[in-house]
py3Dmol code that shows the C-alpha trace and the ligand (Angstrom):
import py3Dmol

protein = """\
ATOM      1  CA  UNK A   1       0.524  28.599  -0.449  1.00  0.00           C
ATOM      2  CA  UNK A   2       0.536  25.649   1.971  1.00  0.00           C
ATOM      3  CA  UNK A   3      -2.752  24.642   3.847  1.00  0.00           C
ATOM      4  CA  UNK A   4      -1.685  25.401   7.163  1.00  0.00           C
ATOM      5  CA  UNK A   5      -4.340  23.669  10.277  1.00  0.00           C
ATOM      6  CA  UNK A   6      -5.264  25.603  13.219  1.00  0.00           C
ATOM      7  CA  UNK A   7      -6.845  23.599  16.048  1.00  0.00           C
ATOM      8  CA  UNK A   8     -10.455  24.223  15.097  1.00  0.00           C
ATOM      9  CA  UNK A   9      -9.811  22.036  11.539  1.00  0.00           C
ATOM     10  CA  UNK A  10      -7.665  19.787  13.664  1.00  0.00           C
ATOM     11  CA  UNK A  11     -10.445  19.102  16.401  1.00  0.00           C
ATOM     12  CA  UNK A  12     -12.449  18.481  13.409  1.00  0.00           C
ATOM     13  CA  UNK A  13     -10.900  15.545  11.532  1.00  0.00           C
ATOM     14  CA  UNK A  14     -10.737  14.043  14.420  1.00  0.00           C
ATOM     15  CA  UNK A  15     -14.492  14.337  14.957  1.00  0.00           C
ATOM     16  CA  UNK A  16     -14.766  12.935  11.232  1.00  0.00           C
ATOM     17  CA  UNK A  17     -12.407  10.355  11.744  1.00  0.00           C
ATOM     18  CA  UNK A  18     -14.162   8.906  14.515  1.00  0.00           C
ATOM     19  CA  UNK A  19     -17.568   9.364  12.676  1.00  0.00           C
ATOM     20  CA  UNK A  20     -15.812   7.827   9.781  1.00  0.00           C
ATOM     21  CA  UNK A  21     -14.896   4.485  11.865  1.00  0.00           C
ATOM     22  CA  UNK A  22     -18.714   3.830  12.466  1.00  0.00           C
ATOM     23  CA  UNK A  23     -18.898   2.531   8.748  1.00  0.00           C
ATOM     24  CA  UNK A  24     -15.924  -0.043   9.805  1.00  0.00           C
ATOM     25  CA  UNK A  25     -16.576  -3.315   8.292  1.00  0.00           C
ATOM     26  CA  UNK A  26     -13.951  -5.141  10.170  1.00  0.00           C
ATOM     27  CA  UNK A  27     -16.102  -8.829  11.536  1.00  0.00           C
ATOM     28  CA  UNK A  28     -12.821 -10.739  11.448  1.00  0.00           C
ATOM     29  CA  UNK A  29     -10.410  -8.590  13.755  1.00  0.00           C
ATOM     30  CA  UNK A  30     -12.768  -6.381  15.514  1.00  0.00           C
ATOM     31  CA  UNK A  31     -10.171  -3.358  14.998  1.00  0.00           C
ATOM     32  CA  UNK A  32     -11.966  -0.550  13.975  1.00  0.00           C
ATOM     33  CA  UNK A  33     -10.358   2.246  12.211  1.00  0.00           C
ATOM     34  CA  UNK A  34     -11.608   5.294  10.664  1.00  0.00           C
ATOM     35  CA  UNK A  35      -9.967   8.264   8.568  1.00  0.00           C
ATOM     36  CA  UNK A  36     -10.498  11.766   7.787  1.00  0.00           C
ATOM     37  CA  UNK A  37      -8.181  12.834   5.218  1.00  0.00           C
ATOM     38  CA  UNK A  38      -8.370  16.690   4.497  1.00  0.00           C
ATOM     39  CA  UNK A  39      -7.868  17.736   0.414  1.00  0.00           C
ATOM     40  CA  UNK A  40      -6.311  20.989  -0.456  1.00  0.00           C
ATOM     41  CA  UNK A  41      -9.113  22.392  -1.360  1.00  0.00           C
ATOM     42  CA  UNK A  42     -10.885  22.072   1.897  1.00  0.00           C
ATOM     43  CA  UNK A  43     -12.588  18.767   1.202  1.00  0.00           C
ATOM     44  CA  UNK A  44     -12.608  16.253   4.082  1.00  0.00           C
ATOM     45  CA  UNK A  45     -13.053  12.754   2.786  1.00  0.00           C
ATOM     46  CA  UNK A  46     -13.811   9.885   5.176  1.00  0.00           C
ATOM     47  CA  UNK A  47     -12.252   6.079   4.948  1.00  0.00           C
ATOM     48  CA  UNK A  48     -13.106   3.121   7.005  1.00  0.00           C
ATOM     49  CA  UNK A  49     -11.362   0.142   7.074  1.00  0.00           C
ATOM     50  CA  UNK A  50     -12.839  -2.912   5.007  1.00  0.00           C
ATOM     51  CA  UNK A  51     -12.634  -6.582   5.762  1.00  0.00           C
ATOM     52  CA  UNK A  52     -13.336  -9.320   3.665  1.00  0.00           C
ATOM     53  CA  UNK A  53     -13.161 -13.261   4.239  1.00  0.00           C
ATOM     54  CA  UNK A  54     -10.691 -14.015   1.783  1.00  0.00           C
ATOM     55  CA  UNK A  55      -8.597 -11.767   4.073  1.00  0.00           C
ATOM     56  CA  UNK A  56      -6.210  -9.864   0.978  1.00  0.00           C
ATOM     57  CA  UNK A  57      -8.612  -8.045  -0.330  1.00  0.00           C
ATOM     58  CA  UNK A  58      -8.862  -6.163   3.104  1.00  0.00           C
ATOM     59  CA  UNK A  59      -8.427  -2.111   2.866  1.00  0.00           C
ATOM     60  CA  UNK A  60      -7.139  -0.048   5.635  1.00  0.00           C
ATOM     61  CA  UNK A  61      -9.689   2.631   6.377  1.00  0.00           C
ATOM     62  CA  UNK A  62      -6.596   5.372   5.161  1.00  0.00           C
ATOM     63  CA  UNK A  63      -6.549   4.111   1.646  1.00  0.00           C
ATOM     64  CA  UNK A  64     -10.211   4.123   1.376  1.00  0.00           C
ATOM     65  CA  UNK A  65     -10.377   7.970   2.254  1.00  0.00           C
ATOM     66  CA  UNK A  66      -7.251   8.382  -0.411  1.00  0.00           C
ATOM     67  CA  UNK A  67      -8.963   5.976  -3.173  1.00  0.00           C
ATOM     68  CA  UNK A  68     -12.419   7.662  -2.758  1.00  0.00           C
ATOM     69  CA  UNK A  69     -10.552  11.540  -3.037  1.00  0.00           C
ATOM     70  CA  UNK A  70      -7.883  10.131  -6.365  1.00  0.00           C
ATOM     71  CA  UNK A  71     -11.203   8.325  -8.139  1.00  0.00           C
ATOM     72  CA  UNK A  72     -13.104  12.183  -7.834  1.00  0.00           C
ATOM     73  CA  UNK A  73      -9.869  13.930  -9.496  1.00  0.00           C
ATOM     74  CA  UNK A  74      -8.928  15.204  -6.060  1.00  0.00           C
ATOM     75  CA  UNK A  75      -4.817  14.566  -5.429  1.00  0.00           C
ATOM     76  CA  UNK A  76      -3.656  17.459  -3.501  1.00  0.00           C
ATOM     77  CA  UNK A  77      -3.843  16.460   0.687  1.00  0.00           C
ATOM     78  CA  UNK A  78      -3.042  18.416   3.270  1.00  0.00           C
ATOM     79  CA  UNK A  79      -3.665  16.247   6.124  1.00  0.00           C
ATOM     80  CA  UNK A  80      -4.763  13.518   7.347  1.00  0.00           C
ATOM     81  CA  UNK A  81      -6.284  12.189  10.835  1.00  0.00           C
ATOM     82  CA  UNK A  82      -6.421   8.137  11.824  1.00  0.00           C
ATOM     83  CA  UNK A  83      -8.181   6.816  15.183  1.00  0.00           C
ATOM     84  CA  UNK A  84      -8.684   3.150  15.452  1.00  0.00           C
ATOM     85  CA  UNK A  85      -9.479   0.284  18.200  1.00  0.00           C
ATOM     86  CA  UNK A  86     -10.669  -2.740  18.911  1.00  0.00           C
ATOM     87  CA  UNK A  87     -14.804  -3.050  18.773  1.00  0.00           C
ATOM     88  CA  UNK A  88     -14.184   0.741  17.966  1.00  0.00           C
ATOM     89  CA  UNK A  89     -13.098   1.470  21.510  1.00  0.00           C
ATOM     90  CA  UNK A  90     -10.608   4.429  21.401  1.00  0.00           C
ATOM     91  CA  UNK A  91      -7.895   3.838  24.071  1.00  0.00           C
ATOM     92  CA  UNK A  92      -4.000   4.003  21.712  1.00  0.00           C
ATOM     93  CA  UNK A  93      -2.893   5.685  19.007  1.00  0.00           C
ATOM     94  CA  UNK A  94      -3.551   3.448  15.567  1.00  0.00           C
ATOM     95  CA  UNK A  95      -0.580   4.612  13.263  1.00  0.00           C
ATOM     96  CA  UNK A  96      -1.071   3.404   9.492  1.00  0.00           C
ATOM     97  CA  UNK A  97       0.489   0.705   8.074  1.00  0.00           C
ATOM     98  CA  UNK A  98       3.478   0.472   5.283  1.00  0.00           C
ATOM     99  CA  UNK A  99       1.784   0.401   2.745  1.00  0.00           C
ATOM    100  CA  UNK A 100      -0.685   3.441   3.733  1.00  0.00           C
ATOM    101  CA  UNK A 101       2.560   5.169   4.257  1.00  0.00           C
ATOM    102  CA  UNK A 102       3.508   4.379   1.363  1.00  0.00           C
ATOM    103  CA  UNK A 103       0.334   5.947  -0.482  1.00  0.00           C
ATOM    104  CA  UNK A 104       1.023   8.858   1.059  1.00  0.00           C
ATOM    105  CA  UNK A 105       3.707   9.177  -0.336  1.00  0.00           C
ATOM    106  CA  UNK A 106       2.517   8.784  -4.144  1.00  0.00           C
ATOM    107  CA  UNK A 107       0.270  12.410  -3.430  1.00  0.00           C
ATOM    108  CA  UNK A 108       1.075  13.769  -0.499  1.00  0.00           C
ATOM    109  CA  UNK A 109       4.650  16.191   0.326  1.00  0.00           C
ATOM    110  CA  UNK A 110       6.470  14.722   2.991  1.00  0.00           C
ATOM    111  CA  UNK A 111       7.402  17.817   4.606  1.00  0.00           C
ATOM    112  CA  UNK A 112       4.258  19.511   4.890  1.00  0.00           C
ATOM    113  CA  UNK A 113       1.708  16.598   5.225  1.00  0.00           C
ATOM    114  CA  UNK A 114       0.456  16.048   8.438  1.00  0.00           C
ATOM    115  CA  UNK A 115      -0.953  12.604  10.167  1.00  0.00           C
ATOM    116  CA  UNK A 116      -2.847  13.422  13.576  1.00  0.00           C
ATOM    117  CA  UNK A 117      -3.444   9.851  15.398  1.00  0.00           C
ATOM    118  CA  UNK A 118      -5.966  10.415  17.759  1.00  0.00           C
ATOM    119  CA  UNK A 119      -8.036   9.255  20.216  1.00  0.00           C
ATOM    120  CA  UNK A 120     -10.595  11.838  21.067  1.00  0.00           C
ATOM    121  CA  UNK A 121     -10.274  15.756  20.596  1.00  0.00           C
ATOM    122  CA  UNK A 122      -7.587  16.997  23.242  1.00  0.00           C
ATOM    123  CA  UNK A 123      -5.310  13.293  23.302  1.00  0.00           C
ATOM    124  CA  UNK A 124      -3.896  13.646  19.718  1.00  0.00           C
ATOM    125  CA  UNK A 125      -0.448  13.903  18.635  1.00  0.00           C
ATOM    126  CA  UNK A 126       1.127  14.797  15.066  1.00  0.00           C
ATOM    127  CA  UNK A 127       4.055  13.916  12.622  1.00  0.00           C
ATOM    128  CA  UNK A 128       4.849  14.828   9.418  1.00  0.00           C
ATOM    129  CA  UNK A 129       4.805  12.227   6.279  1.00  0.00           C
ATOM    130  CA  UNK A 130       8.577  12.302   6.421  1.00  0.00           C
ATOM    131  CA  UNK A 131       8.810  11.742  10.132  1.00  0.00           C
ATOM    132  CA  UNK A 132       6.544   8.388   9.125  1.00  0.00           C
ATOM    133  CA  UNK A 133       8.019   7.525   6.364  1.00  0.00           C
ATOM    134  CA  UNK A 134      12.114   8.471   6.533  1.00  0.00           C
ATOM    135  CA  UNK A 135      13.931   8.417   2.989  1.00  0.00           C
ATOM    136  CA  UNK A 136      10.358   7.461   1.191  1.00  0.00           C
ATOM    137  CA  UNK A 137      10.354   6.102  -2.431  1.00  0.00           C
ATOM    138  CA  UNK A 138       8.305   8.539  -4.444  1.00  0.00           C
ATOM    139  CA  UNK A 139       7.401   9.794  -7.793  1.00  0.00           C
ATOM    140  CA  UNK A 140      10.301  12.126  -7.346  1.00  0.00           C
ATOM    141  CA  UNK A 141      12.479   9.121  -7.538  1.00  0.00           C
ATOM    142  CA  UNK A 142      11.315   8.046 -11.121  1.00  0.00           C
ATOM    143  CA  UNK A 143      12.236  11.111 -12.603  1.00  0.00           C
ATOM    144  CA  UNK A 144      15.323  11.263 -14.676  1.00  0.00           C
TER     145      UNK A 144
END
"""
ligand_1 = """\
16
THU
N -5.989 -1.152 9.495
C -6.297 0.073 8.980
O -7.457 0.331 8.604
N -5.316 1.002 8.881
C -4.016 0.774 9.226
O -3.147 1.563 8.865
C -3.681 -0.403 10.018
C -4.665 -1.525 9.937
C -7.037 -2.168 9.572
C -6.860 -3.311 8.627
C -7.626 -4.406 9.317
O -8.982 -4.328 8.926
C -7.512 -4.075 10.791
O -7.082 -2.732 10.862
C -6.551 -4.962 11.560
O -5.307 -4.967 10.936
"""
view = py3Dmol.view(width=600, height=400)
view.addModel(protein, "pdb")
view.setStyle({"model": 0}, {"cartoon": {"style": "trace"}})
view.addModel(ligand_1, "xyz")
view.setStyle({"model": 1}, {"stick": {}})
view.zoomTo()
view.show()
């Protein structure tokens, strides 16, 4: 069955996403994000983003969350939630980048996986994976 979220779990990730933005290590552009990315199994795993001077090695705070859930065997998601700002001040939504989209993608079903963008518990809005990412590349795509 699919992991439906009520409001509670909603209101929730976004209470871990914005504890999960604390950790940002972002000295170069002062934009703080912070993830909560909920497993299937009821597993909330938290991602911040991380900076670095050579400036490509930087992660966005959504891949963290997905990198630390794939390297512990966990690759079933039901939903993730993304608030971001600069010096960590909440005031937009902070949608994720291409190529976080794009990671999605790899474990996630566009039709049922949800992104909440945030920016405290009762200013949040939602979209689907496919609403993010129309006519997404996939492992679908590679088969046959
Ligand atoms: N960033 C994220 O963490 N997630 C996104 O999807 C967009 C961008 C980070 C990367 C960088 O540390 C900072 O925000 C400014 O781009």
């Amino acid at each position: 069955m699919e992991h439906t979220i009520g409001l509670a779990e909603k209101q929730r990730l976004i209470r871990e996403a914005i504890t999960a933005m604390q950790h940002s290590y972002s000295p170069y552009s002062h934009f703080c994000v912070g993830a909560a990315l909920l497993a299937k199994n009821g597993t909330v795993y938290h991602g911040c983003n991380i900076e670095n001077a050579a400036y490509t090695p930087t992660i966005c705070a959504e891949r963290t969350a997905f990198f630390k859930a794939v390297s512990e065997g966990v690759t079933e998601f039901a939903a993730i939630c993304v608030v971001g700002g600069k010096d960590g001040i909440l005031e937009q939504y902070a949608p994720p980048c291409g190529v976080c989209r794009q990671v999605m993608m790899e474990f996630c079903d566009p039709e049922t996986f949800q992104i909440i963008l945030a920016v405290d518990e009762t200013d949040y809005t939602e979209y689907l994976l496919k609403e993010m990412l129309p006519l997404g590349f996939g492992p679908g795509n590679l088969e046959k």
